[in-house]
C-alpha positions as CSV (number, residue, x, y, z in Angstrom):
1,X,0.0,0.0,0.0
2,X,1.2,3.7,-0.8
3,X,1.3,5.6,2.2
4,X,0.5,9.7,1.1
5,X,0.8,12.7,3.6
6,X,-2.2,15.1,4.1
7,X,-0.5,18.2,3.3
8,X,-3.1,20.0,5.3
9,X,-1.7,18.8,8.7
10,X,1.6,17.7,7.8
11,X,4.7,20.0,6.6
12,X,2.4,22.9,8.0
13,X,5.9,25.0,8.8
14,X,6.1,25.5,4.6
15,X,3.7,27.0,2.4
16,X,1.5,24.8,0.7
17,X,2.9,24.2,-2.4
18,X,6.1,23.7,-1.1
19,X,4.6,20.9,1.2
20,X,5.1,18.7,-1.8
21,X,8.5,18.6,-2.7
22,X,9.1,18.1,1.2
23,X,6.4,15.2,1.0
24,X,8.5,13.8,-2.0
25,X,12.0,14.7,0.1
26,X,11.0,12.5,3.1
27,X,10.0,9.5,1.2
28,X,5.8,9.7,0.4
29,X,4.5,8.1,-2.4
30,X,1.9,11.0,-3.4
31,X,-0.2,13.5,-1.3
32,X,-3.4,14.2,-0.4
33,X,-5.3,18.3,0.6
34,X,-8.5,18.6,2.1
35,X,-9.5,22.3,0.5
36,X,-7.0,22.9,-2.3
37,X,-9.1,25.1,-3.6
38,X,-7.0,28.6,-2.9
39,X,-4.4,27.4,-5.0
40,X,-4.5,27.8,-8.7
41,X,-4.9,24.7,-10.2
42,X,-2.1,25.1,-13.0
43,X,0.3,26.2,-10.1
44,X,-0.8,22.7,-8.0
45,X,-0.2,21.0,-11.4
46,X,2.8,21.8,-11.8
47,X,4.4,21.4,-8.6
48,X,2.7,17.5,-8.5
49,X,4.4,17.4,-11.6
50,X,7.8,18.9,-10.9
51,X,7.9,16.4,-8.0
52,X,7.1,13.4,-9.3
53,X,4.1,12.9,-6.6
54,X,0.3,12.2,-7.4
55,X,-2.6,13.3,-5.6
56,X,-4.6,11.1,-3.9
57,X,-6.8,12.8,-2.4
58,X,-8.7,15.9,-2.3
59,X,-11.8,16.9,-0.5
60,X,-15.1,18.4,-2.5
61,X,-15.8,22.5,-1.7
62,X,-17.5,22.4,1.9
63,X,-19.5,25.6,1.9
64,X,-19.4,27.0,5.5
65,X,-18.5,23.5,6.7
66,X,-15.2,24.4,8.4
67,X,-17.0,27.5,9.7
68,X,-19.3,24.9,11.8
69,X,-21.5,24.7,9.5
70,X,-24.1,21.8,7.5
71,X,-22.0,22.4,4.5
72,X,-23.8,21.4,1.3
73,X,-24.5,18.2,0.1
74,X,-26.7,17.7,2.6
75,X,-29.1,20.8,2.8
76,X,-31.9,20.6,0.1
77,X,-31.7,24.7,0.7
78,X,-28.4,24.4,-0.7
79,X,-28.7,22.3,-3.7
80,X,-27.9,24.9,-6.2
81,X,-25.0,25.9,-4.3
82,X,-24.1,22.0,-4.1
83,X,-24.6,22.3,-8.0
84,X,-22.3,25.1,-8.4
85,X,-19.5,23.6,-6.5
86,X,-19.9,20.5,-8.3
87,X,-18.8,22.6,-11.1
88,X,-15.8,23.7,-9.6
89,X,-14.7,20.8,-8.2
90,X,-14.9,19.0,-12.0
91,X,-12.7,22.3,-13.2
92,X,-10.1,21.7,-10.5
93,X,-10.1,18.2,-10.7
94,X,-9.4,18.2,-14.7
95,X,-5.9,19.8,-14.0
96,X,-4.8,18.3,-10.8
97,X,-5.9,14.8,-11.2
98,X,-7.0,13.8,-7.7
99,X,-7.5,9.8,-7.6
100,X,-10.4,10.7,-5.1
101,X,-12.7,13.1,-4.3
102,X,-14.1,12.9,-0.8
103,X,-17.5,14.7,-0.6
104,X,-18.1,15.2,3.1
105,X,-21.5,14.4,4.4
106,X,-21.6,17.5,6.5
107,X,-23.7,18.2,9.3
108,X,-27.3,17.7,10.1
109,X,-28.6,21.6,9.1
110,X,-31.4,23.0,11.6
111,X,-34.9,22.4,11.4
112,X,-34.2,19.2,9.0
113,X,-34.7,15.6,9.4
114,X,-32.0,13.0,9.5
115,X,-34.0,11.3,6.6
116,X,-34.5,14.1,4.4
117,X,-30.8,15.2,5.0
118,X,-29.7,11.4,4.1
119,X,-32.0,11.3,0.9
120,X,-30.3,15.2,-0.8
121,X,-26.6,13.4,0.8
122,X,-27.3,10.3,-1.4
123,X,-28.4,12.1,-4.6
124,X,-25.6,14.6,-4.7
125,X,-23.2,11.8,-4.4
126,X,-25.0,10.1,-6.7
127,X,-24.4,12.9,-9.2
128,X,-21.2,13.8,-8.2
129,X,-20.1,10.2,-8.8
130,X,-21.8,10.4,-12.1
131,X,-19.9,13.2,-12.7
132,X,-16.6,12.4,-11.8
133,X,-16.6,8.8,-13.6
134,X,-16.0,10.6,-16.9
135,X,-12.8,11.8,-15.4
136,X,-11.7,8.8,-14.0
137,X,-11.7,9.7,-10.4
138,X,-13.9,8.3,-7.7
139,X,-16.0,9.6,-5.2
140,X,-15.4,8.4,-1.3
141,X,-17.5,9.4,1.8
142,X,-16.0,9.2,5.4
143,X,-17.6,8.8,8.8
144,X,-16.3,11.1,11.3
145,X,-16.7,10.6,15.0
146,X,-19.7,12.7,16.9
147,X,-17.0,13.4,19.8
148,X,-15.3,15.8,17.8
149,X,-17.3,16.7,15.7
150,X,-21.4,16.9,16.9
151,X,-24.1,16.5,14.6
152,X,-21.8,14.8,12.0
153,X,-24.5,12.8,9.9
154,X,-22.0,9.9,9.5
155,X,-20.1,8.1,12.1
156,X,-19.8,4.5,12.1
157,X,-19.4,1.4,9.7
158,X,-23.4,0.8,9.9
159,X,-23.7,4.1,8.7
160,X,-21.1,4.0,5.7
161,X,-22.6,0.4,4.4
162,X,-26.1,2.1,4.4
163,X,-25.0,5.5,2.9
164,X,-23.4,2.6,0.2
165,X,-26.2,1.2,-0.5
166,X,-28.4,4.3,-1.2
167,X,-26.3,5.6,-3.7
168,X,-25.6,3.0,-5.4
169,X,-23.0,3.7,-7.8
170,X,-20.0,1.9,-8.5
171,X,-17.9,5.1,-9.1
172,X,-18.7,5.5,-5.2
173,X,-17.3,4.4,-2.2
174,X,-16.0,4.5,1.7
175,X,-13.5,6.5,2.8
176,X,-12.4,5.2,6.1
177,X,-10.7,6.9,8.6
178,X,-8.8,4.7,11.4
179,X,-9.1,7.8,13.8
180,X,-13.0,8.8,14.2
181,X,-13.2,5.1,14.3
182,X,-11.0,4.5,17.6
183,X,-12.4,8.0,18.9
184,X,-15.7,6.8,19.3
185,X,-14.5,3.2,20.7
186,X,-15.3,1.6,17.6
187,X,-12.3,-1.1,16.7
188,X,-10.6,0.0,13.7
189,X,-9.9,-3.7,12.6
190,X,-13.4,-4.6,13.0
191,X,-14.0,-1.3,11.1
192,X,-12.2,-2.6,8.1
193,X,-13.5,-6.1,8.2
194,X,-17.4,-4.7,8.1
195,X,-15.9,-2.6,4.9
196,X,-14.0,-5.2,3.3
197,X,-14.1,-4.7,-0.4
198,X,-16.0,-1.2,-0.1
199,X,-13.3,1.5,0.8
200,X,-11.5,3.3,-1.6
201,X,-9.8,5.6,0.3
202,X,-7.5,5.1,4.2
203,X,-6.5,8.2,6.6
204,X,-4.9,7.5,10.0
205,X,-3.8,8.8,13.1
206,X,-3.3,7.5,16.4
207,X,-5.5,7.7,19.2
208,X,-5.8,9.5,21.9
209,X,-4.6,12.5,20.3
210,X,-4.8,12.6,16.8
211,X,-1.2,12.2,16.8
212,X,1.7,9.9,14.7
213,X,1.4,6.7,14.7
214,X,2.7,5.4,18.0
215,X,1.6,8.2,19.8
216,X,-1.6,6.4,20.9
217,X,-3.4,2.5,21.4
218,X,-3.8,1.9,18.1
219,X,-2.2,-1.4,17.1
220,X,-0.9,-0.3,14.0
221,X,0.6,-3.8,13.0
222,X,-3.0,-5.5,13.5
223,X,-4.8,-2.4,11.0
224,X,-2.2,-2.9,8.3
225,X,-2.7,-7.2,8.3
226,X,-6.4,-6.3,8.8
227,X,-6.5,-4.3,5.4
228,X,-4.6,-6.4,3.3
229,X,-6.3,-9.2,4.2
230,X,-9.5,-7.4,3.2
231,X,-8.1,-7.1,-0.2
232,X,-6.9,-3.4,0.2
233,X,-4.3,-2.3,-1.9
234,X,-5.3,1.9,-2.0
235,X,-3.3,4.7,-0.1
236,X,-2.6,5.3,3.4
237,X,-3.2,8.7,4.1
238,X,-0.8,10.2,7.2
239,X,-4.2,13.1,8.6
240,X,-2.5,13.3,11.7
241,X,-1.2,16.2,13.9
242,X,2.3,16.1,14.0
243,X,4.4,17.7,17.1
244,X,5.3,21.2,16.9
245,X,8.6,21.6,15.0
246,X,9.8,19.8,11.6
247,X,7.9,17.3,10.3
248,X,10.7,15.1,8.5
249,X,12.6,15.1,11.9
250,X,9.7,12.7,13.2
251,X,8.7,10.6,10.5
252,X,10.0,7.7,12.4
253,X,7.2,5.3,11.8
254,X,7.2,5.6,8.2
255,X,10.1,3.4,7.4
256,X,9.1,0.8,9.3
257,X,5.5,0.9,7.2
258,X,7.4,0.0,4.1
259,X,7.9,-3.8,5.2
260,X,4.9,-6.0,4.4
261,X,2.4,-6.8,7.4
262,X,3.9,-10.0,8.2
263,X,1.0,-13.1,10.2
C-alpha cells in the first residue's frame, strides 16, 4: 500500500505548495489536501508534476463547513449551491488529477430531518459520482466521529454500508478513517472487516490524540494485516497532527511501514 501525507496537517511549517517537494523529500509516495481550492490549479499542477508525486486525495468544496456549519451536500436549501460547486470541483479536478474526491456528508442543518438530509446526501453523491466517472476519479464518503465533531451525519461502519447502498453507484465508495473510528470506541480492525471490499480511500492517526502513529493505542501492525487481508491495496493517508517543529525530523514510523504486514 502507498502511504501519502495530508499536506493539510503535515509540513504545515512551509507553504503549501512547497509541502510537496518536502512530501516527495521525506520518502511519500503522493499526497493528499483537504480544501486545495485557494491554490491555482495550473500552479498545484505543476508542482505534483515537478515532483514526481500524485494526488490522492482531495476533498469536495465544503460551503461553510469548516466555519461549523451543514456544509452542502446535505441541505436541500443548498442544492444549487451543491450544483455550483460541483462545477468547480470538476474544473479543478481536470488539471490536478485527484485519484479521489471525498464529498463530506456534512452536518445535520437546523430544522431538517435525519432522513430528508440522508436522501439530498445520497443524490448529490449520486451525481457527483456520475460526474466524476468521466474523469476517472472516484468519489469516497468518510464517517467522522460525533465526539469531535457533533451533529456529524456519518459516524460508524453501519452508517457507511447504508449511505453505500443508497447511492448505489459503482464510481462510489468508503472512505475510512482509522481515527474517528478508535475516537468513538469503535475497533478500527473490525472497522475494516465490516468494509471489506467497499473502501476506496485510508486516513490515520493514532488515538488519543490525533497524533503519529505510535503516539496512541492503536495497534498499528494489526490495521495494516487487517486491510490487506480485506483485499486493500489503496493509499494510506498520514491526517495526523504532528508535534510542533519539523515534520521530516519525526517521520519515524514511516520506514518501518514500508515492510509488508507480516502473520
Amino acid at each position: 500500500m502507498k502511504i501519502s501525507a495530508n499536506l493539510t496537517m503535515l509540513f504545515t511549517e512551509r507553504p503549501l505548495l512547497e509541502r510537496i517537494v518536502a512530501a516527495a523529500a521525506a520518502g511519500f509516495d503522493g499526497v493528499e489536501i483537504q480544501f486545495p481550492y485557494e491554490v491555482p490549479a495550473l500552479r498545484l499542477r505543476d508542482e505534483l508534476a515537478r515532483a514526481g508525486m500524485p494526488l490522492a486525495l482531495m476533498n469536495f468544496p465544503g460551503g461553510d463547513f469548516i466555519a461549523g456549519g451543514p456544509g452542502l451536500a446535505a441541505v436541500p436549501a443548498r442544492q444549487a449551491a451543491f450544483d455550483q460547486a460541483l462545477q468547480e470541483a470538476l474544473t479543478y479536478a481536470a488539471m490536478v488529477r485527484p485519484q479521489f474526491i471525498n464529498v463530506l456528508p456534512g452536518r445535520l442543518a437546523e430544522g431538517l430531518e435525519r432522513e430528508q438530509a440522508l436522501g439530498t446526501l445520497s443524490d448529490n453523491i449520486r451525481k457527483a459520482a456520475e460526474a466524476f466517472q468521466a474523469l476517472g476519479i472516484g468519489v469516497v464518503s468518510e464517517a467522522i466521529n460525533p465526539i469531535d465533531m457533533p451533529g456529524f451525519l456519518i459516524n460508524t461502519p453501519e452508517h457507511l454500508q447504508a449511505l453505500l447502498a443508497q447511492v448505489d453507484h459503482d464510481n462510489f465508495q468508503a472512505q475510512l478513517d482509522i481515527y474517528h473510528m478508535a475516537r468513538q470506541g469503535i475497533d478500527p480492525v473490525e472497522a475494516v472487516e465490516a468494509l471489506a471490499g467497499k473502501v476506496g480511500h485510508v486516513q490515520f492517526a493514532d488515538c488519543p490524540g490525533r497524533g503519529a502513529p505510535g503516539s496512541g493505542n492503536i495497534d498499528f501492525a494489526a490495521l495494516r494485516l487487517a486491510l490487506e487481508n480485506s483485499g486493500y491495496r489503496g493509499w494510506l493517508g498520514a491526517e495526523y497532527r504532528p508535534e510542533e517543529g519539523d515534520t521530516r525530523a519525526r517521520l519515524g514510523w514511516l520506514n518501518a511501514w514500508r515492510a509488508p504486514a507480516i502473520n
